[in-house]
Backbone bond lengths (Angstrom), bond angles and torsions (degrees), N, CA, C in turn:
res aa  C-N    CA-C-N  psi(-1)  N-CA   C-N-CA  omega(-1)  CA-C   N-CA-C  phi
1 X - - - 1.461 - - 1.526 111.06 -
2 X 1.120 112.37 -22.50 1.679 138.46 -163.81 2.277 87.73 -58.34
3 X 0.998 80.78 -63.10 2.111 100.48 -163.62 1.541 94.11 -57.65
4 X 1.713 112.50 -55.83 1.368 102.80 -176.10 1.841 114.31 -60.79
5 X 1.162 116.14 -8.53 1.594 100.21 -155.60 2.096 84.79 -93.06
6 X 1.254 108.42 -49.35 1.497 132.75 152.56 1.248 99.92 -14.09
7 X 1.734 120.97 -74.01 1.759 110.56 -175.32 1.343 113.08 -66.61
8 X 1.255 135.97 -16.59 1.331 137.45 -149.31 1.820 92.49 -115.26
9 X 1.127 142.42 -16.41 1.042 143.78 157.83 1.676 106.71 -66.79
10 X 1.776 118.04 -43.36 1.244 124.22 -146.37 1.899 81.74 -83.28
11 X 1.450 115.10 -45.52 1.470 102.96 -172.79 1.542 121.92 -75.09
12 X 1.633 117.17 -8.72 1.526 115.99 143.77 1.262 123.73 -71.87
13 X 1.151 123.56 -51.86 1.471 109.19 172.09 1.580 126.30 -48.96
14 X 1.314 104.29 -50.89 1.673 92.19 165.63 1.522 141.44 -53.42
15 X 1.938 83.64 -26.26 1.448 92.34 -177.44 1.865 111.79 -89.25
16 X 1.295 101.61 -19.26 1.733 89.32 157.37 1.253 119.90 -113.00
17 X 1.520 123.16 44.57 1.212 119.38 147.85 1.433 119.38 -90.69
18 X 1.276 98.90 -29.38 1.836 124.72 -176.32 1.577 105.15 -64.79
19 X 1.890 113.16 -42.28 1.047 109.16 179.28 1.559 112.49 -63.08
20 X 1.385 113.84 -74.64 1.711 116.69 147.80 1.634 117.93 17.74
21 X 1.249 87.86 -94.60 1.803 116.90 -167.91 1.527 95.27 -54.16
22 X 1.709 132.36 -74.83 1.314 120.83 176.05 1.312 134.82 -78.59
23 X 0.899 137.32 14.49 1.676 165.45 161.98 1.268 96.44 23.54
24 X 1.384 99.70 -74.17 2.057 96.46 175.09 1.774 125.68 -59.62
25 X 1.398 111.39 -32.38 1.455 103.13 174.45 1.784 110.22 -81.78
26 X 1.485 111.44 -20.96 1.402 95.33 179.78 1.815 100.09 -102.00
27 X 1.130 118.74 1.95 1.855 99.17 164.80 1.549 100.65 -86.24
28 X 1.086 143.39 -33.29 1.498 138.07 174.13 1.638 98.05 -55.43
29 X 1.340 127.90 -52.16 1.134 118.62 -177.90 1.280 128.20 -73.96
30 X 1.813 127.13 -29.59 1.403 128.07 121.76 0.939 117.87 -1.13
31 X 1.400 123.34 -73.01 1.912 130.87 -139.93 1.785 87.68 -83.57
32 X 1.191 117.87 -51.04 1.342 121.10 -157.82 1.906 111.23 -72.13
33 X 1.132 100.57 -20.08 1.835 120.36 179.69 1.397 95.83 -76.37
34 X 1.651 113.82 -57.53 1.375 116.08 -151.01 1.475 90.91 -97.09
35 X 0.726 120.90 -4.37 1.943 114.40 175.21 1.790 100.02 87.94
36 X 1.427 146.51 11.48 0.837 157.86 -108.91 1.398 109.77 -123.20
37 X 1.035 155.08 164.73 1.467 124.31 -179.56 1.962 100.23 -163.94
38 X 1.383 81.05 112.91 1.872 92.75 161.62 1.613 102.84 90.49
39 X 1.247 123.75 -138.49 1.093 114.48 -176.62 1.879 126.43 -79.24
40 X 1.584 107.32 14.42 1.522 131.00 175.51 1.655 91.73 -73.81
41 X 1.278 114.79 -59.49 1.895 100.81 -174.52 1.199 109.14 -53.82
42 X 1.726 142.01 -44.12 1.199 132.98 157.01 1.139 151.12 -33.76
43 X 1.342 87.93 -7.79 1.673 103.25 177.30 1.317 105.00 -135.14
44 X 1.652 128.35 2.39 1.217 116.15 155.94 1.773 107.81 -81.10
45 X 1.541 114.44 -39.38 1.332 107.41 -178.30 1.425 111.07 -68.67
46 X 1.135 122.16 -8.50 1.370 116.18 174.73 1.602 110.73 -79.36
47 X 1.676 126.71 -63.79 1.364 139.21 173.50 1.694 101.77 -42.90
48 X 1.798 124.57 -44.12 1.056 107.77 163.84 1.355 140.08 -34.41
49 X 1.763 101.42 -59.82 1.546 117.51 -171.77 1.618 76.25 -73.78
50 X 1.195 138.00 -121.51 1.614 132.25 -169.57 1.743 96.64 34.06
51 X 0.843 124.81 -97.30 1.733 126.71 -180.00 0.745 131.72 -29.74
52 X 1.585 108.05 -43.14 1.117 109.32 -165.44 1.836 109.68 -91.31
53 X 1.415 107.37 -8.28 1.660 124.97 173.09 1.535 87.39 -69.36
54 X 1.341 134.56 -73.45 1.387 133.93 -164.38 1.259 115.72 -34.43
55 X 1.733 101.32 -66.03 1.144 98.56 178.30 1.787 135.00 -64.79
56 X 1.145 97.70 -39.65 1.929 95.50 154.52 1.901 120.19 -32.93
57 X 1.575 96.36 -37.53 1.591 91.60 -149.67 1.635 92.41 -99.20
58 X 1.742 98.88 -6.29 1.795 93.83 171.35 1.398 108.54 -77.59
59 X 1.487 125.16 -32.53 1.325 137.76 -169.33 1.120 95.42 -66.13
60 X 1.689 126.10 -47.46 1.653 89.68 -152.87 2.338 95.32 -104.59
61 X 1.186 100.35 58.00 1.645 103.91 173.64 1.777 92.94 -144.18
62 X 1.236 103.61 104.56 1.310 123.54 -163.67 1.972 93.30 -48.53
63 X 0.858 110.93 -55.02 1.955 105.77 -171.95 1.411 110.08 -64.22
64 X 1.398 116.54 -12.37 1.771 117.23 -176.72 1.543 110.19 -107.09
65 X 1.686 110.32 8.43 1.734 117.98 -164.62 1.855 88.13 -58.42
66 X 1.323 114.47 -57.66 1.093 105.51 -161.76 1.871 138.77 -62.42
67 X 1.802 95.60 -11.80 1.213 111.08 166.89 1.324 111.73 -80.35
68 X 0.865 128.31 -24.76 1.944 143.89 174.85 0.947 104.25 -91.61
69 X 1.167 145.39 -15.63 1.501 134.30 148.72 1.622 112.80 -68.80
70 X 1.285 123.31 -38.02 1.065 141.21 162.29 1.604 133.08 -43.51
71 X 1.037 91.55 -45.19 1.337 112.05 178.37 1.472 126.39 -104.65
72 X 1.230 109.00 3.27 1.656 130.59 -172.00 1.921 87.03 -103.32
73 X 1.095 94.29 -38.41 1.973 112.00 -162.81 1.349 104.82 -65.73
74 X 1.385 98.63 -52.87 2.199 107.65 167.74 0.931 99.06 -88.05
75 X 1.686 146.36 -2.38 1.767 91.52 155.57 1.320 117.11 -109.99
76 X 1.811 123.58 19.28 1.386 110.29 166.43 0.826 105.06 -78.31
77 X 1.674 119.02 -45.47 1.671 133.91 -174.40 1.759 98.62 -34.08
78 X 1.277 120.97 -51.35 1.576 114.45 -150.59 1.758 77.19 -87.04
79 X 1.165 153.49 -2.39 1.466 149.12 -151.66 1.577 99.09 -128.19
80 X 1.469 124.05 -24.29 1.362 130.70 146.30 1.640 117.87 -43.09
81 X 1.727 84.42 -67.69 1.371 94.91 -157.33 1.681 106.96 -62.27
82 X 1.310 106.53 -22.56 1.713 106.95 -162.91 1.639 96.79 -79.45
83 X 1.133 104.49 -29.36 1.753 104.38 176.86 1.429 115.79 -75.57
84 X 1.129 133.41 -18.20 1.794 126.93 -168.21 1.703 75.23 -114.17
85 X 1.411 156.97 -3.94 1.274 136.20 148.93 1.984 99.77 -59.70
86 X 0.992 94.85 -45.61 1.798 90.01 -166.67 1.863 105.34 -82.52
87 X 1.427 119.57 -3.80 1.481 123.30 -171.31 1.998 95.06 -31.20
88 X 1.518 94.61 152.10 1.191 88.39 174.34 1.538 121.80 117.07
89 X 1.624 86.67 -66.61 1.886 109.79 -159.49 1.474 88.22 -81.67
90 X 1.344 107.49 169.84 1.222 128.29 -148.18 1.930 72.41 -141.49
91 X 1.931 96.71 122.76 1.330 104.20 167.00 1.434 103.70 -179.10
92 X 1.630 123.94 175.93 1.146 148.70 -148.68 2.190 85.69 -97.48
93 X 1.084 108.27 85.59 1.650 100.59 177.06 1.665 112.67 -71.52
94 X 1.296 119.22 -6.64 1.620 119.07 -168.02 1.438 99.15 59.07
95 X 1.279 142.50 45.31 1.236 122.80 -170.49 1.491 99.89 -125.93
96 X 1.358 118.16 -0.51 1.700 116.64 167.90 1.710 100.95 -129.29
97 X 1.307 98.38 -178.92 1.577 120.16 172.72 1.457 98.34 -44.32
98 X 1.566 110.34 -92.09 1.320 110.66 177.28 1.054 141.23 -69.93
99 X 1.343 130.22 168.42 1.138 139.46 -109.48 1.815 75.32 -142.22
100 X 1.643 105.61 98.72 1.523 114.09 -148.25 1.980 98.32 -165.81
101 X 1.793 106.23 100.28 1.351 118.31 168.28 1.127 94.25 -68.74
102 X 1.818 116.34 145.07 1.271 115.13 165.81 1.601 86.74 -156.66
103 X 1.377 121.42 152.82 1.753 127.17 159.28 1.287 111.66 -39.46
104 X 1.832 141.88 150.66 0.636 154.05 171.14 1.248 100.26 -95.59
105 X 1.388 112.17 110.65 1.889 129.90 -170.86 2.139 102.14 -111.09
106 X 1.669 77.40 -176.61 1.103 83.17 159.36 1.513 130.36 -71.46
107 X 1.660 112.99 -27.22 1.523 96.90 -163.58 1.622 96.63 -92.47
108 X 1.394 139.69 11.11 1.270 136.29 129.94 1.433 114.62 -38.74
109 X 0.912 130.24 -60.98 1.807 142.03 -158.26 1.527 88.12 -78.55
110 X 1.208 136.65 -62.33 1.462 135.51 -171.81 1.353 105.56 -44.84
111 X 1.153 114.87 -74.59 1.901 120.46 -159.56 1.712 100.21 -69.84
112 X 2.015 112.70 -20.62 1.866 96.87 164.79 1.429 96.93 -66.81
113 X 1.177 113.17 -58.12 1.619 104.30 -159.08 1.354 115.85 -59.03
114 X 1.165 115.62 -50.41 1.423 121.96 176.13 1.785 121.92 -35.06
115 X 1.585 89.08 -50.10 1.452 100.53 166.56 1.569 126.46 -54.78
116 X 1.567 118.29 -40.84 0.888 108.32 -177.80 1.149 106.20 -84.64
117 X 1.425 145.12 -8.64 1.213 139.22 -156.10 1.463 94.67 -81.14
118 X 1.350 117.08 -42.39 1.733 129.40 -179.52 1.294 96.42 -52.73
119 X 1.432 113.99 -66.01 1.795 108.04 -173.54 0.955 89.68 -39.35
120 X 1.221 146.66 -113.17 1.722 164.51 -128.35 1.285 104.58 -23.24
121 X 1.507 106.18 -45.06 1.851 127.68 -159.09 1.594 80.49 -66.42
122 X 1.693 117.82 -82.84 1.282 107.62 -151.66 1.729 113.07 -47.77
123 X 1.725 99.12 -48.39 1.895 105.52 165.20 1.946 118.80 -2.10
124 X 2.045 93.44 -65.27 1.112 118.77 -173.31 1.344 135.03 -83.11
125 X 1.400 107.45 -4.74 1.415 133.06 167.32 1.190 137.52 -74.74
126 X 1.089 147.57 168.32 1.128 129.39 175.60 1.784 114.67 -103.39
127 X 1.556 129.58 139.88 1.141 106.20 176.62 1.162 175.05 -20.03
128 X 1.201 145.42 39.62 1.497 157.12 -96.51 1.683 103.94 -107.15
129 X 1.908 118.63 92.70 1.145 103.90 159.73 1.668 126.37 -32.27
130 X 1.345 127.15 159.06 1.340 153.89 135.84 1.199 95.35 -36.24
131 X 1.613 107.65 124.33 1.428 126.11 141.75 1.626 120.68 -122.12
132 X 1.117 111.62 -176.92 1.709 116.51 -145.84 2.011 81.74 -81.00
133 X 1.120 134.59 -34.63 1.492 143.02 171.29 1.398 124.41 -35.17
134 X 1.651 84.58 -65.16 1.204 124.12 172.76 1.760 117.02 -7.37
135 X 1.467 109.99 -63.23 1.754 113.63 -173.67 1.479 97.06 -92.14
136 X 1.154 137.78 -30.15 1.738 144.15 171.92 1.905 87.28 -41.60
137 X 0.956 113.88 -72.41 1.560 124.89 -160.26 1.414 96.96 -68.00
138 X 1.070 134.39 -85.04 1.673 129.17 172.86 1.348 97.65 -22.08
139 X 1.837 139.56 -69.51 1.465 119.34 -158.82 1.763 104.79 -54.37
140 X 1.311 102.57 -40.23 1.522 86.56 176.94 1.127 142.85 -71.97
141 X 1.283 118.41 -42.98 1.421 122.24 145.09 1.407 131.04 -12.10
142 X 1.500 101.20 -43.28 1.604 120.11 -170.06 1.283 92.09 -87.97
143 X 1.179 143.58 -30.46 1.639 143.24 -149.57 1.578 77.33 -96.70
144 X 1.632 130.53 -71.90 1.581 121.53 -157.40 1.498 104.67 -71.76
145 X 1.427 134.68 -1.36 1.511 138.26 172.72 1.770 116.78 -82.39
146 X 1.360 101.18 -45.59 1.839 120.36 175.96 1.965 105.00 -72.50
147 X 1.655 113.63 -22.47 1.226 106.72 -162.94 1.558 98.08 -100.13
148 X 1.151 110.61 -19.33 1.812 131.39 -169.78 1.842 93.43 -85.00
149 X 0.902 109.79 -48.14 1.859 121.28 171.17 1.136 114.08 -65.17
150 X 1.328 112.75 -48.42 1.666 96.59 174.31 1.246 128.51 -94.28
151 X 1.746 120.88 5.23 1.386 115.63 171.97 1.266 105.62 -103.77
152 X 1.487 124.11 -11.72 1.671 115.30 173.48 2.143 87.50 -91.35
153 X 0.727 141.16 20.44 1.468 140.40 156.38 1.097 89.65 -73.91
154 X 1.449 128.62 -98.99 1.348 157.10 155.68 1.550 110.40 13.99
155 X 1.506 100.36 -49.29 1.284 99.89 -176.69 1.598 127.59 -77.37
156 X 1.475 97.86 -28.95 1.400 122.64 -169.96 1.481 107.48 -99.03
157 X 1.093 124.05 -11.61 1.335 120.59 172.26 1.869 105.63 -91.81
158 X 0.958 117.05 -30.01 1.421 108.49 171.20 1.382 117.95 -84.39
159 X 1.310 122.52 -29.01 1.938 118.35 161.60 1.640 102.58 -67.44
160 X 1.493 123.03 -14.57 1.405 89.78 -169.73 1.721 97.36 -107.17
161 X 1.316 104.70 -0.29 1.977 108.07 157.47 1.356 102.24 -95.09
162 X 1.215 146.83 0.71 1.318 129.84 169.34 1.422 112.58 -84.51
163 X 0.880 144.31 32.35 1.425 134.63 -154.55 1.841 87.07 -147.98
């Protein structure tokens, strides 16, 4: 449980550094997810990354895994749900590197839900010291999660210009 709580810290942290680091391309993408308008997406992508720092830093303190599982769990869930409200639309999700409109599909809804389903798991688990494995398995995880994201990007951005 140790590696999974490890990857699930590693894919918040990236994901609020990104918020952080691009502030203006991911509050436009905020505002446009959350229906949000003007400087309201700026402060949802901000309260986002906010959470999503917590929850990283609950994951990696072995007695708080389960509140960071918790809290990783409600905010894909609410990052699910805000995406199958927009299914369909064609927009900037902040959900890769680049800076890339694509339809809101199914494999959007999969990897939110999926994600939170993992939070939930560690949530529901019981605490799992660190072992020496432990970040070996999380880096990979993170390597087949970023490579799985960016070729269904890849994929979905050219069916939704082929048309």
């Amino acid at each position: 449980m140790a590696a999974l709580a490890l990857f699930l810290a590693l894919v918040l942290a990236v994901s609020a550094g990104q918020k952080l680091v691009e502030r203006e391309r991911m509050a436009v993408a905020a505002g446009r997810l959350t229906g949000l308008s003007g400087a309201m997406g700026g402060v949802a992508n901000i309260v986002a990354a906010v959470v999503e720092i917590m929850a990283a830093l609950c994951l990696l303190v072995t007695p708080a895994q389960p509140l960071g599982g918790a809290l990783a769990g409600a905010l894909w869930l609410a990052y699910g749900v805000t995406l199958a409200m927009r299914y369909g639309e064609t927009l900037d999700c902040g959900c890769s590197f680049a800076a890339r409109e694509k339809p809101v599909g199914p494999f959007m809804l999969v990897r939110a839900f999926g994600l939170m389903a993992l939070g939930f798991v560690v949530a529901l688990s019981a605490a799992a010291p660190f072992e020496l494995v432990a970040p070996f398995a999380a880096i990979a995880f993170m390597a087949l999660y970023l490579a799985a994201n960016e070729l269904a990007g890849i994929v979905i951005y050219r069916k939704g210009h082929a048309a």
